[in-house]
C-alpha positions in Angstrom: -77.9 -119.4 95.4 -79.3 -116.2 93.8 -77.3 -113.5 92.9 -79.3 -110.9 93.5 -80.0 -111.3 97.1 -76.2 -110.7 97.3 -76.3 -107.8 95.8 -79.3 -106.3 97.6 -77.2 -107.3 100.9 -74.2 -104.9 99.8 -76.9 -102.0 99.0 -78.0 -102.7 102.2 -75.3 -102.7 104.2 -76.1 -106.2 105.1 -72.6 -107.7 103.8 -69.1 -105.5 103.7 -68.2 -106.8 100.0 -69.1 -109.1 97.7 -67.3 -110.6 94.9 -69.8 -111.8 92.4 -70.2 -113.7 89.1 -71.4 -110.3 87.0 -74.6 -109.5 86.7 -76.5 -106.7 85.2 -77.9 -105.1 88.7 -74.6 -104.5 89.7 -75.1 -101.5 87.7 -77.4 -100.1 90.1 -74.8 -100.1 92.8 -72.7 -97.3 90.3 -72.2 -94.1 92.0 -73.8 -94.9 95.5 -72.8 -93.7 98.5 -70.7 -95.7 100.7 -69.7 -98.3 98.0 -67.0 -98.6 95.8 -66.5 -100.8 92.9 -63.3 -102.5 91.0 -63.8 -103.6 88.2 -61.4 -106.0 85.7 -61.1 -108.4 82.6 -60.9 -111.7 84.4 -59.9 -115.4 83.8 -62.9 -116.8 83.4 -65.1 -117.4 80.5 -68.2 -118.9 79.7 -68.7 -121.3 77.0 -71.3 -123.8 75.6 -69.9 -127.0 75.7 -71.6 -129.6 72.9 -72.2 -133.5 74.4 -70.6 -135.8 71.5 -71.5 -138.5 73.4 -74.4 -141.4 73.7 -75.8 -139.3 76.2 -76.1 -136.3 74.0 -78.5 -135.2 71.2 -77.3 -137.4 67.8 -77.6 -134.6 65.6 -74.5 -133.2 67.5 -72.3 -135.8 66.7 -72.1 -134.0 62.8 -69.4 -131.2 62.3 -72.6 -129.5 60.2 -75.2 -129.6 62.8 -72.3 -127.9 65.0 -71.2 -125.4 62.4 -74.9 -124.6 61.5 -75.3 -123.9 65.9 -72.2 -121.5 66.3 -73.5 -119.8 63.0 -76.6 -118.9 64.4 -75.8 -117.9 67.8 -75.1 -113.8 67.5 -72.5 -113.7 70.4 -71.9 -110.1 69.6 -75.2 -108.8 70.0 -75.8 -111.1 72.9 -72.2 -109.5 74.7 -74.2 -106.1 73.9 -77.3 -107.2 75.7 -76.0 -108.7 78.9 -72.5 -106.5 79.5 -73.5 -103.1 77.6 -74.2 -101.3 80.8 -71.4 -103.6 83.3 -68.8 -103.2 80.4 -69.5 -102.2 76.9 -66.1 -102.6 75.5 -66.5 -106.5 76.0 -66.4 -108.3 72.4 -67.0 -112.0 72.0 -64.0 -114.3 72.8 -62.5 -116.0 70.0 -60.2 -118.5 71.6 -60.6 -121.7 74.3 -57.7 -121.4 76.2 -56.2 -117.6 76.1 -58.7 -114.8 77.0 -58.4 -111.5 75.4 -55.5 -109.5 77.6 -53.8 -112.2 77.0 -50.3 -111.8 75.5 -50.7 -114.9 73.6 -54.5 -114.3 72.5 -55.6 -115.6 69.0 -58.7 -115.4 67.0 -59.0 -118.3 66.1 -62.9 -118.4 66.7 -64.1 -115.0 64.6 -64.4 -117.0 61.6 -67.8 -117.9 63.0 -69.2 -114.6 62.6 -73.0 -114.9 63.1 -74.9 -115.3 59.6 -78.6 -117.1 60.1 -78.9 -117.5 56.4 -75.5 -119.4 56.0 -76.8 -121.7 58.9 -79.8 -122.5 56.9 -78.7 -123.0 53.9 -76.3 -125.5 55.7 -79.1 -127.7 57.0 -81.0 -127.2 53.6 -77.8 -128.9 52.0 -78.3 -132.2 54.3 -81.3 -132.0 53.4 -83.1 -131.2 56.6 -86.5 -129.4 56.4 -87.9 -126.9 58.2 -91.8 -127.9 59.8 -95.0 -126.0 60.5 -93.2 -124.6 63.7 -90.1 -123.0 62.0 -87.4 -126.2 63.4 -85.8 -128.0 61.0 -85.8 -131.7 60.7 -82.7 -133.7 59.6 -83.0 -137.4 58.9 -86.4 -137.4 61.1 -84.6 -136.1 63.7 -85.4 -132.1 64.5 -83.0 -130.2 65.4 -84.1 -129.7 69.0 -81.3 -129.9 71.8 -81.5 -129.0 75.8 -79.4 -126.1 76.6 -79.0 -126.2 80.4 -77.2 -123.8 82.9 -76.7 -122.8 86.5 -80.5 -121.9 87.6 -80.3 -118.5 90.1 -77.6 -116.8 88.0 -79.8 -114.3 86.5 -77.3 -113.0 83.6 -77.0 -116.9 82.7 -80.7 -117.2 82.7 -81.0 -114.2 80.5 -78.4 -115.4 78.3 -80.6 -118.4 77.7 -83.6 -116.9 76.6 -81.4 -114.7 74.4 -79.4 -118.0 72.6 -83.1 -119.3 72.3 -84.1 -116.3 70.5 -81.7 -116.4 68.4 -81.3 -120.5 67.4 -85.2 -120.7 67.2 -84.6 -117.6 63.8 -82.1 -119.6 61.9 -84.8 -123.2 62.6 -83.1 -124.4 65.8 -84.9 -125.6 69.2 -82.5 -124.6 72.5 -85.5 -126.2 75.5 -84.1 -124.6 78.2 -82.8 -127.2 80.7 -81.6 -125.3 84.3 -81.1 -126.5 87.5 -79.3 -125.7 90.4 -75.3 -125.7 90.7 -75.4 -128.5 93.0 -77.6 -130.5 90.3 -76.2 -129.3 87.5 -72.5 -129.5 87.7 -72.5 -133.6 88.8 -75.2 -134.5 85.5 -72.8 -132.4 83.2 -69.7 -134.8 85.2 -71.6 -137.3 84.1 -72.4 -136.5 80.3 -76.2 -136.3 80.6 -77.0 -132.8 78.3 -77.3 -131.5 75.2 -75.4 -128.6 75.6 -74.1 -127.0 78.7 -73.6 -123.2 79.1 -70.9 -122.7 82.2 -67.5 -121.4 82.7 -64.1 -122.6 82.4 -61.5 -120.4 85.1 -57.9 -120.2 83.7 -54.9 -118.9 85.1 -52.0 -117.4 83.1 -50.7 -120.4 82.1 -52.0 -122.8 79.6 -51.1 -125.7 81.3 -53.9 -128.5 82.1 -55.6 -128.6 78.4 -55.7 -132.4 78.2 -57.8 -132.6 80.9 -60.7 -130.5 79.2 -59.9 -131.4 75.5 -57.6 -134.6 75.5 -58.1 -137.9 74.6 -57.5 -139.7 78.0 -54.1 -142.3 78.0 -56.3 -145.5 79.1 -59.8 -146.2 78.8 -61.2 -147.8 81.7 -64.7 -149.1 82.5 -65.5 -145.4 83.9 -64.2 -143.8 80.7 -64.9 -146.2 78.4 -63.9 -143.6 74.9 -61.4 -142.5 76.5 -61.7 -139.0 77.6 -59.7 -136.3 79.8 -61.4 -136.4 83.2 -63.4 -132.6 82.5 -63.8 -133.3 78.5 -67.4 -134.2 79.5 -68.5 -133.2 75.5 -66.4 -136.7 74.9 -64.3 -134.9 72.2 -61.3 -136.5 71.5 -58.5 -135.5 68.5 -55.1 -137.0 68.4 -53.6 -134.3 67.3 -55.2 -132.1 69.7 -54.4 -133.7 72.4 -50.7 -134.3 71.0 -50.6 -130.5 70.6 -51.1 -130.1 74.5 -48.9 -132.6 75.8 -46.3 -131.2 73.7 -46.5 -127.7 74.9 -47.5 -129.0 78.9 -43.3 -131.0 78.4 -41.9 -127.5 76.1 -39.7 -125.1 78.2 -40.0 -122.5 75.7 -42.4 -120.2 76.0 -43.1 -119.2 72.6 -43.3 -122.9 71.6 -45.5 -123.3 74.3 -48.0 -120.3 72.8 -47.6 -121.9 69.1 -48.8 -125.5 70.1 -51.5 -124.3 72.2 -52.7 -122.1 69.5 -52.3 -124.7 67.3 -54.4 -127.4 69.2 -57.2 -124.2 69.5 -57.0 -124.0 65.5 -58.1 -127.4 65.2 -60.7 -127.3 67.5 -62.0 -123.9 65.8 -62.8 -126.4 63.0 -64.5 -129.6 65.0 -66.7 -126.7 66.9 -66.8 -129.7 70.0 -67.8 -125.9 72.5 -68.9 -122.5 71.6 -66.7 -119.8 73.0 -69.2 -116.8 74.3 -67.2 -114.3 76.3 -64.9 -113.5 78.9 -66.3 -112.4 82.3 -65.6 -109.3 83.6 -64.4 -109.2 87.6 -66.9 -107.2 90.4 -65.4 -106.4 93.0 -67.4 -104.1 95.4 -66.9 -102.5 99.0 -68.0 -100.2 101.8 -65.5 -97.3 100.9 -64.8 -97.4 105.2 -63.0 -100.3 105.0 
């Protein structure tokens, strides 16, 4: 439950491997004796998912409140902070569904290329209005959301306080919101955040989109707007989902890519989650083994 006892139990010779989410005192173990490390681009990938929902924050609900939060989040510089001595070749991920060694990898996401004035000024032009403490109001309602992840993951926690930072320049309020994996995961099931910073793990095949950013086939008294069971942001686009299902039934690859692409397009427009980057692999050993 926090990573770095695990990796003080390695140093230690406590444990005989470990195979960890990354975090930045991994590079302490670089170049000690007795250890070895692998290290590769991996499947998963963190993301900030945005609640559309009742449970959410209202202000979410607008495409401009959501354009005005990906524009002032600096994912590059925040890639810098928390990877630049793990992996400093990392760069910001700029697609939901293929990661960057991916053959099929599009950028569909770069458009949203950090600028703190043009998040402003889009606020400013829906008429919101920025109070004594620097956060904007829109409507009467400021533009102050809960961003919540996995408490113990230290390079999550850090990546927090560094979104924080950064949303609280450009007149936007992240209140931190952690708690445990075994407290957090079943509240974001359930659709009771703001926004959500966790990780998706994909595999080499795009197949099982729907589930995270369909519109489900029946509503029922569970899933009552008719969501894929892990959309939990409740965003739902026919032709999104279409887009999906399409390439799920296609036996062609390439058609396969183009839909899935596609669907990503779209969703690079409705901004329902924040791609951040994907996670490098750790994998580290007692060279006797």
């Amino acid at each position: 439950t926090d990573t770095n006892t695990e990796i003080q139990q390695v140093r230690g010779g406590e444990v005989d491997a470990i195979y960890p989410q990354p975090q930045q005192a991994l590079s302490e173990l670089s170049g000690q004796a007795g250890l070895r490390i692998q290290s590769n681009l991996g499947t998963t990938w963190e993301h900030i998912d945005i609640q559309q929902g009742p449970k959410g924050n209202p202000l979410a609900k607008n495409l401009w409140v959501r354009q005005a939060l990906i524009l002032s989040l600096d994912r590059l510089s925040t890639v810098k902070a928390l990877f630049g001595q793990l992996n400093p070749r990392l760069r910001p991920l700029n697609n939901t569904i293929f990661v960057t060694n991916h053959p099929a990898y599009k950028q569909n996401w770069a458009k949203w290329t950090y600028n703190r004035t043009k998040a402003e000024n889009i606020l400013k032009a829906h008429n919101c209005t920025k109070g004594g403490d620097g956060i904007y109001s829109c409507g009467g309602e400021k533009a102050s959301v809960r961003l919540g992840t996995t408490s113990g993951n230290k390079l999550r926690e850090l990546a927090v306080e560094i979104l924080q930072a950064q949303a609280k320049d450009a007149g936007i309020e992240f209140r931190a919101d952690n708690q445990p994996s075994r407290l957090f995961f079943p509240r974001i099931a359930t659709n009771k955040y703001d926004l959500a910073l966790f990780a998706w793990v994909g595999t080499g095949d795009p197949a099982g989109q729907v589930d995270i950013y369909g519109c489900a086939d029946d509503k029922t008294a569970d899933n009552p707007n008719g969501y894929g069971g892990s959309n939990w942001k409740g965003y739902c686009k026919a032709s999104v989902t279409n887009a999906l299902k399409a390439s799920d039934a296609a036996l062609n690859p390439k058609t396969r890519i183009n839909l899935v692409n596609k669907a990503d397009a779209i969703m690079a427009n409705d901004v329902p989650t924040i791609p951040l980057y994907q996670k490098p692999t750790y994998f580290v050993f007692k060279t006797g083994l």
